[in-house]
PAVEXBA-267156 format. One line per field, with one value per residue (C-alpha): residue number from 1; residue in three letters; y, x, z. Coordinates in Angstrom, 1 decimal, padded with zeros to 4 digits, m for minus. Layout:
# PAVEXBA-267156
num: (NUM ...)
residuo: (Ala ...)
py: (Y ...)
px: (X ...)
pz: (Z ...)
# end
This chain:
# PAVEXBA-267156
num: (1 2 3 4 5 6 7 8 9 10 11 12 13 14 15 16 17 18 19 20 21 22 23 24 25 26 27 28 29 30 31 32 33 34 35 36 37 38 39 40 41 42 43 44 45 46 47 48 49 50 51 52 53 54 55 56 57 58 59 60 61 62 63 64 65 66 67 68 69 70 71 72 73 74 75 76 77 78 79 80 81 82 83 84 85 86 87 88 89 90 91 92 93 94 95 96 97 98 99 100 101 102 103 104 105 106 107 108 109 110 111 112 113 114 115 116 117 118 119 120 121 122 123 124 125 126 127 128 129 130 131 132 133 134 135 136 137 138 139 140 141 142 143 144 145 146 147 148 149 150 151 152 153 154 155 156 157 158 159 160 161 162 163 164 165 166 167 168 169 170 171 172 173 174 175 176 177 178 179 180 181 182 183 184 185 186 187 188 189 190 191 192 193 194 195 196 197 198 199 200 201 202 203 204 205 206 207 208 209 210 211 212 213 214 215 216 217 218 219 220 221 222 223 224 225 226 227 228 229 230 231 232 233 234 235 236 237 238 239 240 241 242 243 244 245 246 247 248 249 250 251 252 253 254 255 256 257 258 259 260 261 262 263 264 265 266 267 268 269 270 271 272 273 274 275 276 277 278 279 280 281 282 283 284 285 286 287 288 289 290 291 292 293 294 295 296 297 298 299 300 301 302 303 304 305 306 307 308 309 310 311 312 313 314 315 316 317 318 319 320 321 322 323 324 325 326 327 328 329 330 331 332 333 334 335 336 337 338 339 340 341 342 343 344 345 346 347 348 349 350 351 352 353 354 355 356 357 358 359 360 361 362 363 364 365 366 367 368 369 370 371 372 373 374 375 376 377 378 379 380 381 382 383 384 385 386 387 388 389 390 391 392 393 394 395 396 397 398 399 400 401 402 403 404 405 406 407 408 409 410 411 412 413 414 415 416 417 418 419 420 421 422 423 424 425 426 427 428 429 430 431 432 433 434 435 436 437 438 439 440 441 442 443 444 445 446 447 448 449 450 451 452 453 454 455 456 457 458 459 460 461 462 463 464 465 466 467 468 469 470 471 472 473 474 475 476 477 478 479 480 481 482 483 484 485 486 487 488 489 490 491 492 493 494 495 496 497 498 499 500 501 502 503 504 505 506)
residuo: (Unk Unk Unk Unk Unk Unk Unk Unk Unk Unk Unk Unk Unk Unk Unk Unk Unk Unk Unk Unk Unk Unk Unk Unk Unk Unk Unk Unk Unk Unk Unk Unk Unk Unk Unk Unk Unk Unk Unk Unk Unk Unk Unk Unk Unk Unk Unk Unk Unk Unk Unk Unk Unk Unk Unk Unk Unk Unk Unk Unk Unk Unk Unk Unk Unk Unk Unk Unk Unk Unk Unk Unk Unk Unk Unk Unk Unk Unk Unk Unk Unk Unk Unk Unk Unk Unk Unk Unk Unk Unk Unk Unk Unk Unk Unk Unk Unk Unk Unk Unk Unk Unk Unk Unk Unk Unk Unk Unk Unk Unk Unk Unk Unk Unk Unk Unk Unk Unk Unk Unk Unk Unk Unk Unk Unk Unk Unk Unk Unk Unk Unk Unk Unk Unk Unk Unk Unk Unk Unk Unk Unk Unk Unk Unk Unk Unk Unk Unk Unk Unk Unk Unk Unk Unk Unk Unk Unk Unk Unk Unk Unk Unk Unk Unk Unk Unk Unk Unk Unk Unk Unk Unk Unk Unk Unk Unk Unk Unk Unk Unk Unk Unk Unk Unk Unk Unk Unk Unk Unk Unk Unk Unk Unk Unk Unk Unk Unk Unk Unk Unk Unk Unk Unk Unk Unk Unk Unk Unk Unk Unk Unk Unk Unk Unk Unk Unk Unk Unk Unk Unk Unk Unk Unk Unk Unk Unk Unk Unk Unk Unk Unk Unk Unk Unk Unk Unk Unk Unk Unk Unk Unk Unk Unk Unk Unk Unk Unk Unk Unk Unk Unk Unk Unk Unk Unk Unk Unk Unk Unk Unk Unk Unk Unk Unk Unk Unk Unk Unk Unk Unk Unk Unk Unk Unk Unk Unk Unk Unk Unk Unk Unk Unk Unk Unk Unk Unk Unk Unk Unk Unk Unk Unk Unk Unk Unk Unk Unk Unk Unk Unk Unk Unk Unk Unk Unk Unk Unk Unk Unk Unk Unk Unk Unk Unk Unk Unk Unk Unk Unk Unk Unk Unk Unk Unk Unk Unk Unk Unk Unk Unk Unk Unk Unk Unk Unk Unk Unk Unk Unk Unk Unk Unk Unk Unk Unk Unk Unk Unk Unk Unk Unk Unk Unk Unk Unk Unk Unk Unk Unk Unk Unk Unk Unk Unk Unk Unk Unk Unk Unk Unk Unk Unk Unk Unk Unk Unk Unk Unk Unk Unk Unk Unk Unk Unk Unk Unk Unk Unk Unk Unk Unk Unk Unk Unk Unk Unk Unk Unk Unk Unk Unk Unk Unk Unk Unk Unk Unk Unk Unk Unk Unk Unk Unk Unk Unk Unk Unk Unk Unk Unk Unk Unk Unk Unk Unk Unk Unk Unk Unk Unk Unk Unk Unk Unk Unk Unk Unk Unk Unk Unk Unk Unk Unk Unk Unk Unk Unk Unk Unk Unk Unk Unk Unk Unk Unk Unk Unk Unk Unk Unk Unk Unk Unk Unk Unk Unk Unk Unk Unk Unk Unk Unk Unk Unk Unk Unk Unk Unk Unk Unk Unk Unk Unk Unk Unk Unk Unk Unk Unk Unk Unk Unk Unk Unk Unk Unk Unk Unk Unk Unk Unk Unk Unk Unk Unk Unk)
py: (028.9 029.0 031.7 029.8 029.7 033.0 033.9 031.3 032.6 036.8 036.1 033.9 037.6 039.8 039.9 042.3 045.2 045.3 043.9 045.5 045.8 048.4 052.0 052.6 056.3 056.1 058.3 058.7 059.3 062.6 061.9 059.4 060.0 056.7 054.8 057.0 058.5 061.0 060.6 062.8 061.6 062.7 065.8 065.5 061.8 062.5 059.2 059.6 058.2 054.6 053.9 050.8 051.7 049.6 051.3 049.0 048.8 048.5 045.7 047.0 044.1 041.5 043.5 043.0 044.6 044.0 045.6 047.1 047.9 048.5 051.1 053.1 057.0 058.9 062.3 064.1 067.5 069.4 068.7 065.3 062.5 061.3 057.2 054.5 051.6 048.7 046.1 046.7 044.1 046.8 050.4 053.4 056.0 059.5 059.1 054.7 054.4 054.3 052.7 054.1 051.5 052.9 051.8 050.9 054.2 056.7 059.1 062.6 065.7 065.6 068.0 067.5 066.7 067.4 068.4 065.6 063.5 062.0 058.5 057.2 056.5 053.8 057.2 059.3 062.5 065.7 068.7 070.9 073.9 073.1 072.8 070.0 069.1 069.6 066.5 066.9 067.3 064.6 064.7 062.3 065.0 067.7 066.2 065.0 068.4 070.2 073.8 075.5 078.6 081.6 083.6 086.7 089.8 093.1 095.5 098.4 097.0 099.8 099.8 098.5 101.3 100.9 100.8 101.6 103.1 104.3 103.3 104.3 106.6 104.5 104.9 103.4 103.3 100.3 102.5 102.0 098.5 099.5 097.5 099.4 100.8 098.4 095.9 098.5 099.0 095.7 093.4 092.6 091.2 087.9 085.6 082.2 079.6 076.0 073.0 073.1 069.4 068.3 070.5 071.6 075.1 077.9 081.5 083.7 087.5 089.7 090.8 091.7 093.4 094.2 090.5 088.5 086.9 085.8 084.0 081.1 078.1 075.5 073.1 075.4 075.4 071.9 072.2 075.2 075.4 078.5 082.0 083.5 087.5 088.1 088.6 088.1 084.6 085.9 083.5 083.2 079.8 078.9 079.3 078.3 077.8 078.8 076.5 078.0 075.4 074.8 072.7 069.3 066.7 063.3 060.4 058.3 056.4 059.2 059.4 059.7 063.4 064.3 068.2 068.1 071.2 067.8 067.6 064.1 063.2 064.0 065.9 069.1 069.3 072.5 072.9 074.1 076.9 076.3 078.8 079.3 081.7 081.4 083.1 083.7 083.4 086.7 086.3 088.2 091.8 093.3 092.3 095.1 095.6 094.4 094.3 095.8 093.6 094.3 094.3 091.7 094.1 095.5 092.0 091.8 094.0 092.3 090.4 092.0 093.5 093.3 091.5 091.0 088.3 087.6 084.5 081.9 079.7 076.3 075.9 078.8 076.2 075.0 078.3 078.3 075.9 078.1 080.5 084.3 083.6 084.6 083.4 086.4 086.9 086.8 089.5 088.2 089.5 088.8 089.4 088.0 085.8 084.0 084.1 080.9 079.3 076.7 073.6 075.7 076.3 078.3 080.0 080.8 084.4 086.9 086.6 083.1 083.6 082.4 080.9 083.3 082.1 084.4 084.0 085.0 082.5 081.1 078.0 075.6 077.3 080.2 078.9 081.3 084.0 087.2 088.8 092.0 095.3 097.9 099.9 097.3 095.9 091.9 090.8 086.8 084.5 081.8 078.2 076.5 076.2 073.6 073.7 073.3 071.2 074.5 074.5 077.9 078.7 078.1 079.6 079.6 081.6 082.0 085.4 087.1 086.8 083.5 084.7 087.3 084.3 082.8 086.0 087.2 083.5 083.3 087.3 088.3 091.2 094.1 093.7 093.3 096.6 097.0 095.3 095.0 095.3 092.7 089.7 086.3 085.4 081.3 079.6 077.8 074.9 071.4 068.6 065.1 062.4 059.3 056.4 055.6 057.7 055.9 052.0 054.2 055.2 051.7 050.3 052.7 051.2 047.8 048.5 050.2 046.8 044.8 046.8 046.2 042.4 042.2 043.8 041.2 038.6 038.0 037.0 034.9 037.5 040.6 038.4 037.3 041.0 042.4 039.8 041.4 044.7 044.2 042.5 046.0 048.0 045.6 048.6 050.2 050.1 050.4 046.7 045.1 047.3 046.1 042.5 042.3 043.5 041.2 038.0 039.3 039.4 036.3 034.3 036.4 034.5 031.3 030.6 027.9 026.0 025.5 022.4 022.5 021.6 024.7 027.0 025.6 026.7 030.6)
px: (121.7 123.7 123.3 121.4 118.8 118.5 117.7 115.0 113.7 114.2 112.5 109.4 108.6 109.1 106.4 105.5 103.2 099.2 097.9 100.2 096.8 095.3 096.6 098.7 100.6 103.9 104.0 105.9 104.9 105.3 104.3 102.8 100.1 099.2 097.1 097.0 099.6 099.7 101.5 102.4 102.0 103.0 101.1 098.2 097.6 095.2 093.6 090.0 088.5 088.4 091.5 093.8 097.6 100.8 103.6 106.6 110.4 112.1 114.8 116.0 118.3 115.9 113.6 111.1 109.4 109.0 105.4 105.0 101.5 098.2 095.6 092.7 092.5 090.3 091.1 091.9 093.9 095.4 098.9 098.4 096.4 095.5 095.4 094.1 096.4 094.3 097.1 101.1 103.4 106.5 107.2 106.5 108.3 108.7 110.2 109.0 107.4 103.9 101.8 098.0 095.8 092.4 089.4 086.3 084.5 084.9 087.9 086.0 088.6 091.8 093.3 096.8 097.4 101.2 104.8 106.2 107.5 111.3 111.5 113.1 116.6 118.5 120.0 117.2 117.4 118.9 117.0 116.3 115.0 111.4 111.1 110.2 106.3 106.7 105.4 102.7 104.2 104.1 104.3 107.0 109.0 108.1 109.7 112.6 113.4 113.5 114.1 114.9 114.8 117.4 117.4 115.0 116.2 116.5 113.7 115.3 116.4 116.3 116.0 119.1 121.3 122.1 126.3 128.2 125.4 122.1 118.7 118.0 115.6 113.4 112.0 112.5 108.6 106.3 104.4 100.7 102.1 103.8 106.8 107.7 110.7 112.2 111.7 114.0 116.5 117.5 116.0 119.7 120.8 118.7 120.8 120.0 121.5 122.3 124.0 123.6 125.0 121.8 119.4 118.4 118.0 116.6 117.0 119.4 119.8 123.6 123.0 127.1 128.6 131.7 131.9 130.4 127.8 124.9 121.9 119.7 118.2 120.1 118.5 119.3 122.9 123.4 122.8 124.4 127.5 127.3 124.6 123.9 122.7 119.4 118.6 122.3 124.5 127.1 127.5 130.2 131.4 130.7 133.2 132.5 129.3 128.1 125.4 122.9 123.6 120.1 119.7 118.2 118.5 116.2 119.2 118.9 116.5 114.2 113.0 116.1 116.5 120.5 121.4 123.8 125.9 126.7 124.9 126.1 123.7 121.0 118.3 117.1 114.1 112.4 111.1 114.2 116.5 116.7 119.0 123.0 125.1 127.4 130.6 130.8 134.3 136.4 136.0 134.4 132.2 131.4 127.9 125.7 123.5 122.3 119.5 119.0 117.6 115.5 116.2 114.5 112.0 111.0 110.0 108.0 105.2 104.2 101.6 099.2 101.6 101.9 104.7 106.7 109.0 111.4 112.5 112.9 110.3 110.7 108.7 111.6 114.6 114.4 115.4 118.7 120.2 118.5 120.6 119.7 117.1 117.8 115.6 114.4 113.2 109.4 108.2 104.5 103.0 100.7 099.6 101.7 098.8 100.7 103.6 104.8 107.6 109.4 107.8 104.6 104.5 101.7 102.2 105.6 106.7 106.9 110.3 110.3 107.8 110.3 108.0 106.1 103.1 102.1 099.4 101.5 101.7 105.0 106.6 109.4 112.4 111.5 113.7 115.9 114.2 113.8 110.8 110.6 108.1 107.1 110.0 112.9 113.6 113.9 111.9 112.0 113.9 111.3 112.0 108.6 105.2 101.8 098.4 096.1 092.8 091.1 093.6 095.0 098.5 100.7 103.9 106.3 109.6 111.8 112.5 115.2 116.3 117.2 120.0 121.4 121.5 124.0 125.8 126.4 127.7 129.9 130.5 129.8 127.4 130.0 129.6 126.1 123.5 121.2 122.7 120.9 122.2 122.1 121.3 122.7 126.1 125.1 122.1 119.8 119.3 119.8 118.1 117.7 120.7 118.7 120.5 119.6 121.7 124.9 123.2 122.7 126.2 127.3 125.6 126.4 129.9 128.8 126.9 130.7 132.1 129.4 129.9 133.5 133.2 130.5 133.1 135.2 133.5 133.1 129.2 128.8 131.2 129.4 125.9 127.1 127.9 124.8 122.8 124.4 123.1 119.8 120.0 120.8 118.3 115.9 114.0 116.4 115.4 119.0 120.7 117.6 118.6 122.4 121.5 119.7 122.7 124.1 122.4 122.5 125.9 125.9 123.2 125.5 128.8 127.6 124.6 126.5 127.8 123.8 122.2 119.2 116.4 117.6 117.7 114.1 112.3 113.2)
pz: (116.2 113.3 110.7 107.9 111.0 111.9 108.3 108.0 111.1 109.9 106.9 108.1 109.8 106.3 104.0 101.0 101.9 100.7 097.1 094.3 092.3 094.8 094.6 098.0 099.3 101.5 103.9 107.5 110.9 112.5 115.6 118.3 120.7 122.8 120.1 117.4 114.9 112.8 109.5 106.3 102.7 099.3 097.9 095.8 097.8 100.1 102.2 103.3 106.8 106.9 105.3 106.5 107.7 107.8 109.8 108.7 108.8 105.2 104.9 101.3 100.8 101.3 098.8 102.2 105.6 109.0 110.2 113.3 113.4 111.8 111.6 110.0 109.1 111.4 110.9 107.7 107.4 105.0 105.7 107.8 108.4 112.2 112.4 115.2 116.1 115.5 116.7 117.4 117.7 117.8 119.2 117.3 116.8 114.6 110.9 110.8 107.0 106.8 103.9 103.7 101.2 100.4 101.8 099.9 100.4 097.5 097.3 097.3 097.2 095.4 097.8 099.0 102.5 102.8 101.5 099.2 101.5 100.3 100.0 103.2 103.6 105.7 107.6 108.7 106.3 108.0 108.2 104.5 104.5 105.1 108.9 110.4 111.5 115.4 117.5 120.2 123.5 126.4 129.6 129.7 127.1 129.3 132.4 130.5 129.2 132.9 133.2 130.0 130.5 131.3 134.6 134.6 132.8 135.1 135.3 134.2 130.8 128.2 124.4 122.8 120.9 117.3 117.2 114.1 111.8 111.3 111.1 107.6 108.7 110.5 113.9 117.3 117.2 115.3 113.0 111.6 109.7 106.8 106.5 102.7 104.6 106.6 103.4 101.4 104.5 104.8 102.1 100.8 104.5 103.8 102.7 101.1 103.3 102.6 100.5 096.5 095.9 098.5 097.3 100.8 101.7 104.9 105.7 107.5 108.2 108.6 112.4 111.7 108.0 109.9 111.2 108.4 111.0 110.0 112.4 111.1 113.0 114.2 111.7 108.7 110.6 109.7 106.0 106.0 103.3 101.6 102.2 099.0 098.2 097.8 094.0 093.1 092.5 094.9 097.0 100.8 102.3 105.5 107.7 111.2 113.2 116.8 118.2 121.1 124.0 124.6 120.9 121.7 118.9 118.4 117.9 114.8 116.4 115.8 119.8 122.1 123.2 123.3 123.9 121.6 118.8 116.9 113.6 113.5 116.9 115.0 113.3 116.0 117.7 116.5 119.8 121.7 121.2 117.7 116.8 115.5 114.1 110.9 110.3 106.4 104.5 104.3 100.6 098.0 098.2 101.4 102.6 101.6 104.4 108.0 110.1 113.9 117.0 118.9 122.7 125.1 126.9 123.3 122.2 126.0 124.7 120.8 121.7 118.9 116.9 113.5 112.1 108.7 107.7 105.0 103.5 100.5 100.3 099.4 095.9 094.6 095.0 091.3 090.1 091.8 089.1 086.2 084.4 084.8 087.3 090.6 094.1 095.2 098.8 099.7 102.3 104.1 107.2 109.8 113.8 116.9 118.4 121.5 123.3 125.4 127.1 125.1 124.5 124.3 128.1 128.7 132.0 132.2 133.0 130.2 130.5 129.7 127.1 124.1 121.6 119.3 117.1 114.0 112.1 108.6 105.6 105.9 103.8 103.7 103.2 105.8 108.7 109.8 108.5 110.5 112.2 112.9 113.8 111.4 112.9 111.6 114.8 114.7 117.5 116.7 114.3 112.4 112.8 111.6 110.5 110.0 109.7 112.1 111.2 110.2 107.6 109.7 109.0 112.3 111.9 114.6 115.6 118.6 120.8 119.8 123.4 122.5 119.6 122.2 124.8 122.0 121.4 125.1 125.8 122.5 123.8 120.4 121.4 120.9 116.7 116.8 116.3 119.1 121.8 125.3 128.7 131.3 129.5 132.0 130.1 130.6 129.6 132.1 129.8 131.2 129.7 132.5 131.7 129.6 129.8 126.8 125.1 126.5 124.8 121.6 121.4 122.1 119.7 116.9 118.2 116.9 114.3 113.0 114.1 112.5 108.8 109.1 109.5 106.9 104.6 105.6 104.3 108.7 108.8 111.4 113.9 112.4 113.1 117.2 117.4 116.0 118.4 121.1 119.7 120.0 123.5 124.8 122.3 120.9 119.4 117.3 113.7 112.2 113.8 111.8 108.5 109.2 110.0 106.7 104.9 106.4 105.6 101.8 101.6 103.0 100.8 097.9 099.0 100.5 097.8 095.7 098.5 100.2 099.8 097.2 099.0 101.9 098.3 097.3 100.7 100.0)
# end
């Protein structure tokens, strides 16, 4: 088939989505239960029961799409809309572009659904500061991931001592919930972590003045460029980065699980051990202040407890570029209300219990932010947060057992306040070998191949190889992207020389 026949055929399977005369929201989807989806739109654009879905991939060169299925609304939350597959004629998968058009029925609430969602990118976008919406788990994703949890901590683990100063006065004891103390004790070891040219920002806390060590998320690790003071514009580079060896990533086809340190394998799954530690440039003041873990067997007993966080929420990231106004840190609060094993394992040991829930306010830009009792111990570091249909605030963070995994196996525990004895010096995180991870990475290989040809003027080479492609991953959105790329620079060079009647049928 020659290449003027594969466009023909590409583009007899593009067409332009809805009526432009009807009113339509973009949106993505978030996740994917059998036959329904559940997508996020832009703020303020809230779609009502009944309205049609079109889950499409963009071809930007062609100024055209490629859908992939179609749907109706069923279910209507504050921060995301559920959707029915009517009819599918591809697979679905988290981050695709969804269109909603309205029905016929009468829009009744003006209420916004979700987070402005970005307008998608050929490259799916890496982790900001706002965390990402975590997808419902599977069976199939619970089989994959295995065992991912550490070896059980000895019973006669103590509280952790404080090394290298004082607790400000505050006790070893969680007092009646007033956090005014440990707010003042360490309010200045939050830093603001993240990239200024990208507008993307998170959370981090000094576990280590001495050190210059600050722990975040793994997904705030990947932004991560420079930490700035709390109410200050001091500001430290980013030196180096530890990742916790249990971070899974989703690939860049937004579904194939890699356990992976590599920012450039893809975004991180908020679900795993979703945490890092920075190393700040020897440059500039001396931090001001740190905070104290807690040890393991001190975080076994919160269930109940009253808990305060402190962060930089997301609606304050204007004000970073505004002179004389600082982004302060916001202090909320709530109750620990479960504790489970990753992946939201309910049964798992109390040892293994990992994942906190809190029922405090959080927002984007909280990731990485620290946790911790009345008494200034951190006792989890928070990674996310959603709404439930109630419209109930779901905020999410990991065990601090999780950051002194990281720091025993780095063995970074002798600089860090409140260190714990016999914690297991590996991790007992193995995710199952996919084999698709190995077709992924070899057909990133051709897609490189492919851009070079196409730069190249090599069409009809970069078009064999980019056939090839798609024999070994038929489902991966980007070869599609790249093959229309292709055949634009193609119909750009070879336009003159086409015979008329082939330039009349487009």
């Amino acid at each position: 088939m020659t290449l003027y026949s594969i466009v023909m055929v590409l583009c007899s399977t593009m067409a332009q989505l809805g009526d432009p005369a009807i009113p339509t929201t973009k949106g993505r989807v978030i996740s994917v239960a059998e036959d329904t989806v559940t997508i996020a739109v832009r703020a303020g654009e809230e779609p009502v029961l009944g309205d049609k879905i079109e889950i499409y991939i963009e071809l930007p060169d062609l100024d055209g799409i490629a859908v992939l299925a179609t749907g109706r609304v069923t279910q209507v939350t504050e921060t995301s809309a559920i959707a029915r597959l009517e009819s599918k004629t591809g697979r679905i998968g988290k981050n695709q572009l969804v269109r909603v058009t309205p029905s016929k029925l009468a829009r009744s609430s003006n209420k916004p659904i979700a987070d402005t969602v970005s307008e998608p990118m050929p490259t799916p976008s890496p982790s900001t500061g706002r965390p990402p919406v975590p997808a419902p788990i599977n069976a199939d994703l619970t089989r994959a991931v295995g065992t991912a949890l550490p070896a059980p901590l000895p019973e006669n683990l103590g509280l952790g001592g404080v090394k290298g100063r004082p607790l400000n006065s505050l006790s070893s004891e969680p007092t009646n919930g007033d956090f005014a103390a440990p707010v003042r004790s360490f309010q200045q070891a939050v830093l603001r972590i993240g990239n200024p040219a990208r507008g993307a920002w998170g959370t981090g806390f000094v576990i280590s003045r001495a050190k210059r060590w600050v722990a975040t998320n793994a997904h705030v690790a990947d932004i991560a460029k420079i930490a700035v003071l709390n109410e200050s514009r001091t500001s430290y580079k980013v030196e180096k980065i530890w990742y916790h060896g249990g971070v899974i990533r989703f690939m860049d086809d937004g579904k194939t699980l890699i356990q992976s340190a590599n920012p450039a394998d893809g975004e991180v799954d908020t679900e795993c051990s979703d945490i890092a530690i920075l190393k700040l440039e020897a440059v500039g003041p001396d931090l001001p202040a740190e905070v104290v873990l807690a040890s393991p067997e001190e975080t076994f007993g919160i269930m109940g407890s009253r808990v305060g966080i402190l962060g930089y929420p997301g609606y304050q990231h204007d004000q970073f570029i505004q002179p004389d106004v600082f982004a302060s840190a916001t202090f909320v609060q709530g109750s620990v209300s479960r504790m489970t094993g990753l992946r939201h394992v309910p049964n798992a040991a109390m040892v293994q219990r990992q994942s906190v829930a809190y029922d405090a306010r959080t927002y984007g830009g909280f990731s990485g932010s620290p946790v911790f009792l009345s008494n200034g111990r951190v006792v989890a570091v928070h990674n996310h947060s959603h709404r439930d249909a109630g419209e109930r605030t779901l905020a999410q963070g990991l065990r601090v057992d999780v950051l002194w995994e990281l720091l025993h196996r780095e063995k970074l525990c002798d600089c860090v306040s409140g260190e714990p004895l016999g914690l297991p010096e590996q991790i007992a995180f193995t995710l199952a070998p996919d084999p698709r991870v190995e077709k992924l990475r070899r057909a990133q290989r051709q897609l490189a191949q492919s851009a070079d040809l196409i730069l190249h003027d090599e069409f009809e080479e970069a078009q064999h190889i980019l056939k090839d492609a798609k024999l070994l991953l038929p489902d991966y959105w980007r070869l599609y992207w790249q093959s229309s790329r292709n055949i634009t620079h193609y119909l750009a060079d070879e336009w003159e020389d086409l015979p008329v009647q082939n330039k009349t049928s487009w």
